[in-house]
N, CA and C atoms as an extended XYZ file, in Angstrom:
387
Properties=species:S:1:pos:R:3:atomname:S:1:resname:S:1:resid:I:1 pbc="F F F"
N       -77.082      -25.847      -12.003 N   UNK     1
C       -77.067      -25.472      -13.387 CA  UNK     1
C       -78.494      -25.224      -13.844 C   UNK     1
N       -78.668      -24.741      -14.848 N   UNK     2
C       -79.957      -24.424      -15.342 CA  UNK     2
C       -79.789      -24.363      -16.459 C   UNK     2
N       -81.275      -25.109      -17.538 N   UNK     3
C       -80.996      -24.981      -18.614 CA  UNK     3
C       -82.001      -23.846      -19.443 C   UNK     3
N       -81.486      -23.501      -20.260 N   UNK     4
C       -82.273      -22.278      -21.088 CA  UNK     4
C       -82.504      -23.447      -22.214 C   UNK     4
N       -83.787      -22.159      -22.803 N   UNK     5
C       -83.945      -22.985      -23.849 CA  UNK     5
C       -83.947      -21.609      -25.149 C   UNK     5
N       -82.907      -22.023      -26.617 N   UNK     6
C       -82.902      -21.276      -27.004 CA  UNK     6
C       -83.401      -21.012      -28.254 C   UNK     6
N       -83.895      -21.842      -29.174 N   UNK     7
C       -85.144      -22.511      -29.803 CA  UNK     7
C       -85.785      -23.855      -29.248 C   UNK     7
N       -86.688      -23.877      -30.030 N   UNK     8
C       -87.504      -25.014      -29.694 CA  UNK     8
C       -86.670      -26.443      -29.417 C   UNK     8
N       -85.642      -26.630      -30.219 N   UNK     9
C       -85.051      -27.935      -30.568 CA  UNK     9
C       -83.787      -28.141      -29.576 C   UNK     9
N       -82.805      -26.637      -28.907 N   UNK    10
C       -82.062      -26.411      -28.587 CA  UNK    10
C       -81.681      -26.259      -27.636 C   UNK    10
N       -81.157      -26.577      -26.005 N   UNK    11
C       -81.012      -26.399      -25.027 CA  UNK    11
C       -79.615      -25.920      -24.573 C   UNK    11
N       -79.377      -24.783      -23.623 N   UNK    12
C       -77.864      -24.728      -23.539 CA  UNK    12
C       -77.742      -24.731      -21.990 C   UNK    12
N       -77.223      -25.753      -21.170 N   UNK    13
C       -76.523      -25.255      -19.916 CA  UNK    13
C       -75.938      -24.170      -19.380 C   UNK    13
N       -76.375      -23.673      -18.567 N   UNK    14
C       -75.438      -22.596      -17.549 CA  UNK    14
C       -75.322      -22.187      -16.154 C   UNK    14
N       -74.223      -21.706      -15.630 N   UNK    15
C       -75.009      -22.087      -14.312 CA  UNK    15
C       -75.257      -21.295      -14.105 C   UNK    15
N       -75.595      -21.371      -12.493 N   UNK    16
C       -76.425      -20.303      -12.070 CA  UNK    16
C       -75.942      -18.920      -11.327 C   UNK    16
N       -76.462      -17.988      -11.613 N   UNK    17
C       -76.071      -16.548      -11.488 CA  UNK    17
C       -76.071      -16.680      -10.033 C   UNK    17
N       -74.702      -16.300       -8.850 N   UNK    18
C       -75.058      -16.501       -8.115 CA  UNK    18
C       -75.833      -14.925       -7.529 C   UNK    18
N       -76.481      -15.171       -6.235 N   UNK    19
C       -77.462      -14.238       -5.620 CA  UNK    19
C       -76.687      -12.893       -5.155 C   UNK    19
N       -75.139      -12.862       -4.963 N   UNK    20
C       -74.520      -11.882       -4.519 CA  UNK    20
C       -73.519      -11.561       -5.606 C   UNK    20
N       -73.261      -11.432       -6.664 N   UNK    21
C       -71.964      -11.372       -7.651 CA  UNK    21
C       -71.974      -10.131       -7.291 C   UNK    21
N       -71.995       -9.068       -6.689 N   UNK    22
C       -71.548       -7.665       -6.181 CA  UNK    22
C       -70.679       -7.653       -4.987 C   UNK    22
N       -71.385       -8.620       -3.998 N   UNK    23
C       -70.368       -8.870       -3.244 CA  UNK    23
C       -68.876       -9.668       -3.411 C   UNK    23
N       -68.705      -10.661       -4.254 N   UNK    24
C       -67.589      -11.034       -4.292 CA  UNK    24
C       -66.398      -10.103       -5.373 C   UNK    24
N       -67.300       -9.139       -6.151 N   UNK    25
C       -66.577       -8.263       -7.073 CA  UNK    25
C       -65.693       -6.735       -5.800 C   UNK    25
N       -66.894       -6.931       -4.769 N   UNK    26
C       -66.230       -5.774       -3.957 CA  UNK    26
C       -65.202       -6.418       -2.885 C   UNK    26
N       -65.202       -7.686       -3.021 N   UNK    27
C       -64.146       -8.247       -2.090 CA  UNK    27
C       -62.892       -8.344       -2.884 C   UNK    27
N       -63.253       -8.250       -3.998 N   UNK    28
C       -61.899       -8.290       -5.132 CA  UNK    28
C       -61.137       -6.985       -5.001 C   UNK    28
N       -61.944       -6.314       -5.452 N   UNK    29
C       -61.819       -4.842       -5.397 CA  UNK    29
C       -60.760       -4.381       -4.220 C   UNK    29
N       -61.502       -4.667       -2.904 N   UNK    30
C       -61.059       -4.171       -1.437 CA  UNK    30
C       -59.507       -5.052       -1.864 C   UNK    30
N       -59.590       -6.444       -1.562 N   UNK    31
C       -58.182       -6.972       -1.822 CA  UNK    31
C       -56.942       -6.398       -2.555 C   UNK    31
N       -57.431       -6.427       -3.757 N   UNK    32
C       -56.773       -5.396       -4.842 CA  UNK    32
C       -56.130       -4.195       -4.298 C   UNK    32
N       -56.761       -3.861       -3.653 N   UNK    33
C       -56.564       -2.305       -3.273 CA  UNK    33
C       -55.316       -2.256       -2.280 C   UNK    33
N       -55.898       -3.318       -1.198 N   UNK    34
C       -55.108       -3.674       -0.188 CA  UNK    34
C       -53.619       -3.357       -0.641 C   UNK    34
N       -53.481       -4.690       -1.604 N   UNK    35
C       -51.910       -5.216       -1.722 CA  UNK    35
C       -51.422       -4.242       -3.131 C   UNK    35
N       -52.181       -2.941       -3.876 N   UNK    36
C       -51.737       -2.136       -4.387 CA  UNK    36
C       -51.061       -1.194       -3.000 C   UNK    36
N       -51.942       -1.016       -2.110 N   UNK    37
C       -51.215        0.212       -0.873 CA  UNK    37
C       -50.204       -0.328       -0.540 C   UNK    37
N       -50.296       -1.828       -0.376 N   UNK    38
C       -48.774       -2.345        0.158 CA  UNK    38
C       -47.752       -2.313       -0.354 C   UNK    38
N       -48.210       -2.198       -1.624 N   UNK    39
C       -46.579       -2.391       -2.417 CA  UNK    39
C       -46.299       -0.977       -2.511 C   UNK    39
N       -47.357       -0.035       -2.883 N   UNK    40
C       -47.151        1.265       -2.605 CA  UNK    40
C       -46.566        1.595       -1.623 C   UNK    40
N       -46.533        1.770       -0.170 N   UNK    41
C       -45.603        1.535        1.138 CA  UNK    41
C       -44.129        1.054        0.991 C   UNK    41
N       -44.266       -0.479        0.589 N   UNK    42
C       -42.821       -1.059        0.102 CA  UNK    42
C       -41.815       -0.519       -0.607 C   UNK    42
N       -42.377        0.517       -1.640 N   UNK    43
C       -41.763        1.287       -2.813 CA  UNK    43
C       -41.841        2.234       -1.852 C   UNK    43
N       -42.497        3.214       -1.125 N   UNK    44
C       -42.117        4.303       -1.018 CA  UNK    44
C       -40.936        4.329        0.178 C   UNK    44
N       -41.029        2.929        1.022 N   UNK    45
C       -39.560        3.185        2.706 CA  UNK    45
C       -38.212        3.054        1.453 C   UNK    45
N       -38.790        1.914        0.621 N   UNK    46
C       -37.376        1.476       -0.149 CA  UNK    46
C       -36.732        2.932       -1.016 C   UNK    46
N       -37.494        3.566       -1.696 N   UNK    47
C       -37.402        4.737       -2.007 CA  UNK    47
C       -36.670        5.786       -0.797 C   UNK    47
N       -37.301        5.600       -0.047 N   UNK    48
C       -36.678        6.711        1.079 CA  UNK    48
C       -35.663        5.994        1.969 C   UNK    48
N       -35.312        4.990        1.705 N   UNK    49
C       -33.821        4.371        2.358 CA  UNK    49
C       -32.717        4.842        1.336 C   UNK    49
N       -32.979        4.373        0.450 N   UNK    50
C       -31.820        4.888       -0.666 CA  UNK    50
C       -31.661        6.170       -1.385 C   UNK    50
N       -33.187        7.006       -0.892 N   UNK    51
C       -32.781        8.771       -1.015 CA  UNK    51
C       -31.591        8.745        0.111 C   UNK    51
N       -31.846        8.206        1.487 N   UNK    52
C       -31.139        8.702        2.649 CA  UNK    52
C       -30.089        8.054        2.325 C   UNK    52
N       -28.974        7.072        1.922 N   UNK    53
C       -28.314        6.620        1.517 CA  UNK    53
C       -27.730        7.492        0.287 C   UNK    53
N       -28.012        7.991       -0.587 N   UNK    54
C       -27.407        8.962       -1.619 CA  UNK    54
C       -26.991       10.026       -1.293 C   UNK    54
N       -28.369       10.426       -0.308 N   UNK    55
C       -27.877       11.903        0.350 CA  UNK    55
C       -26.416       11.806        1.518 C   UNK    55
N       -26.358       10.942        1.603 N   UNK    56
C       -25.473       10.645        3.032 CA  UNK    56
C       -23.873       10.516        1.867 C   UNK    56
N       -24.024        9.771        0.974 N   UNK    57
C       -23.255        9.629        0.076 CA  UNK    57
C       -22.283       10.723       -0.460 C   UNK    57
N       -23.025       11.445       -0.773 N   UNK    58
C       -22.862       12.932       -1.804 CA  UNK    58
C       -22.471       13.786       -0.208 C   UNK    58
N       -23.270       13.960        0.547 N   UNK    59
C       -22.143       14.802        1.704 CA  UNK    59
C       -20.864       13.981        2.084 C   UNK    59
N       -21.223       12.872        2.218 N   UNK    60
C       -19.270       12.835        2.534 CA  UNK    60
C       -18.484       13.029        1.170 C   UNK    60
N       -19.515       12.724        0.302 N   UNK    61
C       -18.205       13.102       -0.945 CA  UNK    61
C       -18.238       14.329       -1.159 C   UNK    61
N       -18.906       15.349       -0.978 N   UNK    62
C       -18.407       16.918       -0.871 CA  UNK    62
C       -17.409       16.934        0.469 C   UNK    62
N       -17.642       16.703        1.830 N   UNK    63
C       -16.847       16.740        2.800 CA  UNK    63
C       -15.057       16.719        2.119 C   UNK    63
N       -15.282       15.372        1.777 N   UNK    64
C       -13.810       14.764        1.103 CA  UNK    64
C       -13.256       15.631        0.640 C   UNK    64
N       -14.264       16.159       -0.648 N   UNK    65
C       -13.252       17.254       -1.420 CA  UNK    65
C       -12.945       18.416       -1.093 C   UNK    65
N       -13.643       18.725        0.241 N   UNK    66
C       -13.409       19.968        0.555 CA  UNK    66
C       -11.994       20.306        1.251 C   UNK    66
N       -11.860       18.497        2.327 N   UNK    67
C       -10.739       18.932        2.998 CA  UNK    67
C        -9.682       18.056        1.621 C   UNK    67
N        -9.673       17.910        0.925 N   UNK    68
C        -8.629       17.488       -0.418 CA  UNK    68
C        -8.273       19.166       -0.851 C   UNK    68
N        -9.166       19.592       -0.992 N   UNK    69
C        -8.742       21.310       -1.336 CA  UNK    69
C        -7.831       22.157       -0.339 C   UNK    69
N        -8.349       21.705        1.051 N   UNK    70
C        -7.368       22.472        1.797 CA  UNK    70
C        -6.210       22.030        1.952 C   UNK    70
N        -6.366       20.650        1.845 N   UNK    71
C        -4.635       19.706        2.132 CA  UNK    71
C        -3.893       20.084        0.886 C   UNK    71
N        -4.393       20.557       -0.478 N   UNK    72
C        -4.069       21.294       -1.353 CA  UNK    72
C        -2.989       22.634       -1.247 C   UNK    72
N        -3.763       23.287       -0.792 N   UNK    73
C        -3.834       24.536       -0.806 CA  UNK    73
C        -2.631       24.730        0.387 C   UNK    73
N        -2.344       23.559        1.444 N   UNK    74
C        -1.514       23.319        2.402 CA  UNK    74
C        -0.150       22.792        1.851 C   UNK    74
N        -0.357       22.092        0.847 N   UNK    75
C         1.024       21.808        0.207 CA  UNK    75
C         1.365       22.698       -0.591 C   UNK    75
N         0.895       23.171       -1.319 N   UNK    76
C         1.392       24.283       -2.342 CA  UNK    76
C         1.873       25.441       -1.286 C   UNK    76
N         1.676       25.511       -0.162 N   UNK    77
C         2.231       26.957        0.760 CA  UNK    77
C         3.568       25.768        1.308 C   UNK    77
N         3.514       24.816        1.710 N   UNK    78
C         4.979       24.033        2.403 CA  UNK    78
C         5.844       23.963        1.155 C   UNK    78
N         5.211       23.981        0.012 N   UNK    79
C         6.082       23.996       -1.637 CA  UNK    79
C         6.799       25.086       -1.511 C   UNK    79
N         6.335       26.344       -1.639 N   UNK    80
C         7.065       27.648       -1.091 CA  UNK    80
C         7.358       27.873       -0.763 C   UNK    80
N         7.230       27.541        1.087 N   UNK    81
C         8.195       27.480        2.026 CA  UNK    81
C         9.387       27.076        1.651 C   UNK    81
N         9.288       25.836        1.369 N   UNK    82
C        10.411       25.150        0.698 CA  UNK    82
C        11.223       25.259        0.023 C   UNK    82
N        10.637       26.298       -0.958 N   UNK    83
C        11.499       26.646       -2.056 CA  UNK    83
C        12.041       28.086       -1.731 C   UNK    83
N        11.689       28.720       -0.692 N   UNK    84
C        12.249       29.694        0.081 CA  UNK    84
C        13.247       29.229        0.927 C   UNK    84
N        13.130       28.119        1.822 N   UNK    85
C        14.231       28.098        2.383 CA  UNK    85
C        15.496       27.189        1.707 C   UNK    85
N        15.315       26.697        0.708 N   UNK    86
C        16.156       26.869       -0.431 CA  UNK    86
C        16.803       27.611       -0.634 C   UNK    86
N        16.228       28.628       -1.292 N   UNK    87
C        16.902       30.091       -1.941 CA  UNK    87
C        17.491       30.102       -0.834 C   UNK    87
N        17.104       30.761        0.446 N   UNK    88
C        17.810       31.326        1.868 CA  UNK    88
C        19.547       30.342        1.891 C   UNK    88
N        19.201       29.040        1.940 N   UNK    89
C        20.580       27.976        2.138 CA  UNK    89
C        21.202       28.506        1.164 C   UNK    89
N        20.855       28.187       -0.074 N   UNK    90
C        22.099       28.529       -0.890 CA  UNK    90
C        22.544       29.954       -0.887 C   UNK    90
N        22.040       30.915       -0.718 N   UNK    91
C        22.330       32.412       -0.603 CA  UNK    91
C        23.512       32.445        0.883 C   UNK    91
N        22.949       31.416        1.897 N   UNK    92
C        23.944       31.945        3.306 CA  UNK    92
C        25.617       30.961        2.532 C   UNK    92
N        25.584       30.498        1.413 N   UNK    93
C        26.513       30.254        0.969 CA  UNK    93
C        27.782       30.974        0.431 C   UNK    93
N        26.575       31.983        0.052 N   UNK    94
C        27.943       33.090       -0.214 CA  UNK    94
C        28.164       34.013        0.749 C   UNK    94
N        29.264       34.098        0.275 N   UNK    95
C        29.872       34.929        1.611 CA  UNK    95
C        29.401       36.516        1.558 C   UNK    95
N        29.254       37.113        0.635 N   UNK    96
C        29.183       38.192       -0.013 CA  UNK    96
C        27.450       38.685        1.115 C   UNK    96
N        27.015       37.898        0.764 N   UNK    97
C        25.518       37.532        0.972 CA  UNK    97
C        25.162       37.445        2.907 C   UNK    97
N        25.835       36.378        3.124 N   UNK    98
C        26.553       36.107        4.867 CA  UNK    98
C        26.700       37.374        5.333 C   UNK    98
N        27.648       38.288        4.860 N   UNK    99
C        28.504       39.248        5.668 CA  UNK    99
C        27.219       40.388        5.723 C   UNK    99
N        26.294       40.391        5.013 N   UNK   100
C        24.969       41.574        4.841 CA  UNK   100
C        24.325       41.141        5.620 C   UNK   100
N        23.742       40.215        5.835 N   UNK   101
C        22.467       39.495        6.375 CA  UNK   101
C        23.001       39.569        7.973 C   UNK   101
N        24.412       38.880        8.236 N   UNK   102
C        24.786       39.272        9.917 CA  UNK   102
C        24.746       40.797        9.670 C   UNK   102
N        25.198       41.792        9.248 N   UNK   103
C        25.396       43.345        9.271 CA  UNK   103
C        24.302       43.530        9.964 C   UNK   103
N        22.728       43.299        9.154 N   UNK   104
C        21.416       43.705        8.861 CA  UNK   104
C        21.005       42.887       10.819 C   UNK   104
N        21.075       41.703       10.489 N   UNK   105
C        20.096       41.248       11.633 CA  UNK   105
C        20.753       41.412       13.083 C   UNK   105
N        22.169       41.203       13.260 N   UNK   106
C        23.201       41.664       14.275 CA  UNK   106
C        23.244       42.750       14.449 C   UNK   106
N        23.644       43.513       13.656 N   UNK   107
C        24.074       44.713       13.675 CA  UNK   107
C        25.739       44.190       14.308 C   UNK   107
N        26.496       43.472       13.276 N   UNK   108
C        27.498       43.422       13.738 CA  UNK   108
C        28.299       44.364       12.803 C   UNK   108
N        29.597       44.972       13.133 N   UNK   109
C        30.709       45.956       12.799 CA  UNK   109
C        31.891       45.240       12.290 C   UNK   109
N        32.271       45.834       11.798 N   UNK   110
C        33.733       45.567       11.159 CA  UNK   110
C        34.725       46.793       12.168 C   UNK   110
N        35.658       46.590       12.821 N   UNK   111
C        36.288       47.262       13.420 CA  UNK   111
C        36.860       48.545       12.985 C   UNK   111
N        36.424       49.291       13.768 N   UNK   112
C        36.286       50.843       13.134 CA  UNK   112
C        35.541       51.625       12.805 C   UNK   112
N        34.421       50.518       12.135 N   UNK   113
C        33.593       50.833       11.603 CA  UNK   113
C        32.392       51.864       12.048 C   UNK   113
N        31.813       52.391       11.783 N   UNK   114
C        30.146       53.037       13.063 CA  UNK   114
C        29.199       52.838       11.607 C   UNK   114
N        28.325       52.269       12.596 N   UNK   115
C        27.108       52.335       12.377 CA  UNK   115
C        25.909       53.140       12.564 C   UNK   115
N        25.066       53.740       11.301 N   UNK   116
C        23.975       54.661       11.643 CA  UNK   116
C        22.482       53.800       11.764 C   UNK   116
N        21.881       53.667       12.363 N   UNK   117
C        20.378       53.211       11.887 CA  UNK   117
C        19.703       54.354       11.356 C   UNK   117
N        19.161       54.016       10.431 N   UNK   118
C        18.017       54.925        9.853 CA  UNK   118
C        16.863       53.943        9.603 C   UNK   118
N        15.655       55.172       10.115 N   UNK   119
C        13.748       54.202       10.285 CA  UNK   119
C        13.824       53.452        9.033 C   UNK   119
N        13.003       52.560        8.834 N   UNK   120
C        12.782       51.392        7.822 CA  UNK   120
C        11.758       52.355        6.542 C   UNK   120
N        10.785       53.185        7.088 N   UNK   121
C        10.467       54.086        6.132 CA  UNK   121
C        10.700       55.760        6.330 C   UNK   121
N        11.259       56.318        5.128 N   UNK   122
C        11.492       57.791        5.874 CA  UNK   122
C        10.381       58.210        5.574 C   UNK   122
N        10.018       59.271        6.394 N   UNK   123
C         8.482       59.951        5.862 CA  UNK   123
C         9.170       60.862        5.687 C   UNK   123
N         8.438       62.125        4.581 N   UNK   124
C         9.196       63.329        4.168 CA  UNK   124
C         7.806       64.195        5.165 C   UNK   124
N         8.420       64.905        5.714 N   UNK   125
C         7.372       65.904        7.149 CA  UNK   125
C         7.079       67.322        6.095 C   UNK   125
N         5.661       67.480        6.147 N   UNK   126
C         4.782       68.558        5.827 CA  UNK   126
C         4.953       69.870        6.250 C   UNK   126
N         5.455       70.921        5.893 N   UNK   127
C         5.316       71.669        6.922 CA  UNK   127
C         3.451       72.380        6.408 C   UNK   127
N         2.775       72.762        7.756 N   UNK   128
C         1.355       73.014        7.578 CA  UNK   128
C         1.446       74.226        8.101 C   UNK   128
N         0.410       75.037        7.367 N   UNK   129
C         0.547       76.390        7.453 CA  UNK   129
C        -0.693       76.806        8.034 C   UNK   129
């Protein structure tokens, strides 16, 4: 310690300045710095675990909805189906209906009967001059 004197009558203790106070301010400093980079590091893997975790997230949840759209898009065509071969059952019900559909896909006759085929589209022929 050392004492100053600050009037005549007055003395004040203090201690003493030590010989290096630059050096222990730059050991602060360096330290400081240290365990700012570290936590800086800490924040940035933790940061980039849970980017990669979100991102991983959000593609399977687009994946999901994509095949939810097609399994969609797959029932609404078996809906139709469905409701086609519906119509078809109840239609081979009537008879009216029956007796065309064998005519058409058989080509079955009623006795006596003759049958013509004609093409499915007629074309009307050009004559070119």
């Amino acid at each position: 310690m050392e004492v100053r004197k600050l009037n005549s009558n007055v003395s004040v203790l203090q201690p003493k300045k030590s010989q290096t106070p630059n050096h222990h301010n730059n050991y602060v400093k360096k330290v400081h710095r240290r365990r700012i980079l570290m936590i800086g590091i800490i924040f940035v893997i933790i940061l980039t675990v849970f980017g990669i975790q979100i991102f991983n997230a959000h593609r399977t949840y687009t994946n999901t909805m994509e095949q939810i759209e097609v399994s969609k898009q797959k029932l609404d065509k078996q809906k139709s189906t469905q409701q086609d071969l519906k119509l078809e059952v109840s239609q081979l019900h009537n008879t009216n209906y029956l007796e065309k559909y064998i005519r058409e896909k058989y080509m079955y006759s009623k006795p006596g009967e003759q049958i013509y085929n004609l093409p499915d589209d007629v074309k009307t022929t050009t004559i070119q001059k």
